[in-house]
C-alpha positions in Angstrom: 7.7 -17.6 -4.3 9.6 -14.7 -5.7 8.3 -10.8 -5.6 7.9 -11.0 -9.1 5.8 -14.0 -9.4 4.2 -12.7 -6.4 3.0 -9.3 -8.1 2.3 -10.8 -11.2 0.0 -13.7 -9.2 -2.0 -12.0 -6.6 -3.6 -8.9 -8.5 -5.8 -8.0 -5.4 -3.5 -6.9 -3.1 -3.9 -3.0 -2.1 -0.9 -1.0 -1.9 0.0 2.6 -2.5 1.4 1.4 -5.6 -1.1 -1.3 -7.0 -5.0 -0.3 -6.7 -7.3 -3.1 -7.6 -10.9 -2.9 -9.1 -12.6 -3.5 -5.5 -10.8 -0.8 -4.0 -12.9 1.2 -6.1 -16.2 0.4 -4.7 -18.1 1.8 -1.3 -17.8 -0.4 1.3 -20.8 -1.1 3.6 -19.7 1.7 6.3 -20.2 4.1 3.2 -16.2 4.8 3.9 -13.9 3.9 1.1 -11.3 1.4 1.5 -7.4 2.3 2.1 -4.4 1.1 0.7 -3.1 -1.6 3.5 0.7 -1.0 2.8 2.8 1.8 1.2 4.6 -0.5 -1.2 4.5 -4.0 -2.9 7.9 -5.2 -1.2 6.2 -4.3 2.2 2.6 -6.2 1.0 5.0 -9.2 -0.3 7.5 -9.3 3.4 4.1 -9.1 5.6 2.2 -11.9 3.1 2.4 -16.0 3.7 2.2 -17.8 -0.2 1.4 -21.7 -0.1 2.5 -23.8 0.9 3.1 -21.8 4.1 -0.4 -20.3 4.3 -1.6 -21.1 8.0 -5.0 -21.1 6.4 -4.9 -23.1 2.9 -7.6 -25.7 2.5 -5.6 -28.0 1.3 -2.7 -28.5 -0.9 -4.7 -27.1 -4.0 -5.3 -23.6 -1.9 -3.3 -20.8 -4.0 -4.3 -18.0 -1.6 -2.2 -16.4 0.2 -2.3 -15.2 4.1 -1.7 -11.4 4.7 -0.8 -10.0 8.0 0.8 -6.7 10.2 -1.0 -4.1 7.3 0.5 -0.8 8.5 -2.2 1.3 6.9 -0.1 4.4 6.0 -3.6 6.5 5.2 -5.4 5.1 7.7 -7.7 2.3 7.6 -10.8 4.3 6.4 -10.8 6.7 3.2 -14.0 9.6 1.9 -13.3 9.6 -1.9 -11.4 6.1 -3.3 -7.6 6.2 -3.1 -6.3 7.3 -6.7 -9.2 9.2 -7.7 -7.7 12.7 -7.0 -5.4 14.4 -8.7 -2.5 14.1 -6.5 1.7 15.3 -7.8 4.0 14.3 -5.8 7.9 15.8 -5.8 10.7 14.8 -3.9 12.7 17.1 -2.4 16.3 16.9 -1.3 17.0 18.9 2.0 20.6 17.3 2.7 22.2 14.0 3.5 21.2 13.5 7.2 17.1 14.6 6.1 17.0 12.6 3.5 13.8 12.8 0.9 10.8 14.7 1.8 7.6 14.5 -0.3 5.0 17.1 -1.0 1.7 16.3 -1.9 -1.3 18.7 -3.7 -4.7 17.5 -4.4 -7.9 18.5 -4.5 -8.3 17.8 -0.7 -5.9 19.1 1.4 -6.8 16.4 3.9 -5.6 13.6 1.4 -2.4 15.3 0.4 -1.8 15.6 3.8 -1.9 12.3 5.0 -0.5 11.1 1.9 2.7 13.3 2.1 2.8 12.1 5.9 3.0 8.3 5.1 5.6 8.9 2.3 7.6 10.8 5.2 7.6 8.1 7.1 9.0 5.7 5.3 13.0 4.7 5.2 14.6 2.7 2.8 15.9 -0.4 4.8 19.9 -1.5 3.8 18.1 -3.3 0.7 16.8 -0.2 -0.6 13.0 -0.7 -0.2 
């Protein structure tokens, strides 16, 4: 399966780019749910499609089988992901740094942790 079809198929993964409906909801801790990777490409390397789901009931399974979630915000979150007002700007500070990303919201804690997992990501040699 491609990473297009991929995107396009499974509309419930949670990524710090793609937010679906349930991510929106309080979950039974009374914690809110956090992204589980920092980008699609990541979600789609770290996901098994069928037919090479270890867990599809049969050939007629479409799910898929995700694994090794690096949780860039944490596993836990107080207000939903994507509900603040958060700006983020890259910032050049030369070659060797690379980008650096600054983050403002309404909680300082969220911006914070947000700038931080943004930081730590490096573009592999394929440019994601």
């Amino acid at each position: 399966m491609t990473f297009a079809d991929a995107v396009r198929r499974y509309v419930h993964r949670f990524t710090m780019e793609h937010t679906p409906a349930w991510a929106q909801q309080q979950a039974p801790n009374g914690s809110y749910y956090a992204p589980q990777f920092r980008t699609d490409r990541e979600w789609y390397e770290n996901t098994k499609f069928p037919p090479d789901n270890p867990f599809a009931n049969g050939p007629q399974d479409t799910s898929c089988y995700t694994s090794g979630q690096t949780w860039p915000l944490g596993q836990w979150l107080d207000v939903p992901y994507g509900t603040e007002p958060l700006q983020f700007a890259a910032v050049r500070r030369g070659v060797k740094q690379g980008a650096h990303y600054v983050a403002t919201a309404k909680s300082s804690t969220m911006a914070r942790r947000i700038a931080n997992a943004l930081n730590r990501y490096t573009p592999n040699d394929k440019g994601y």
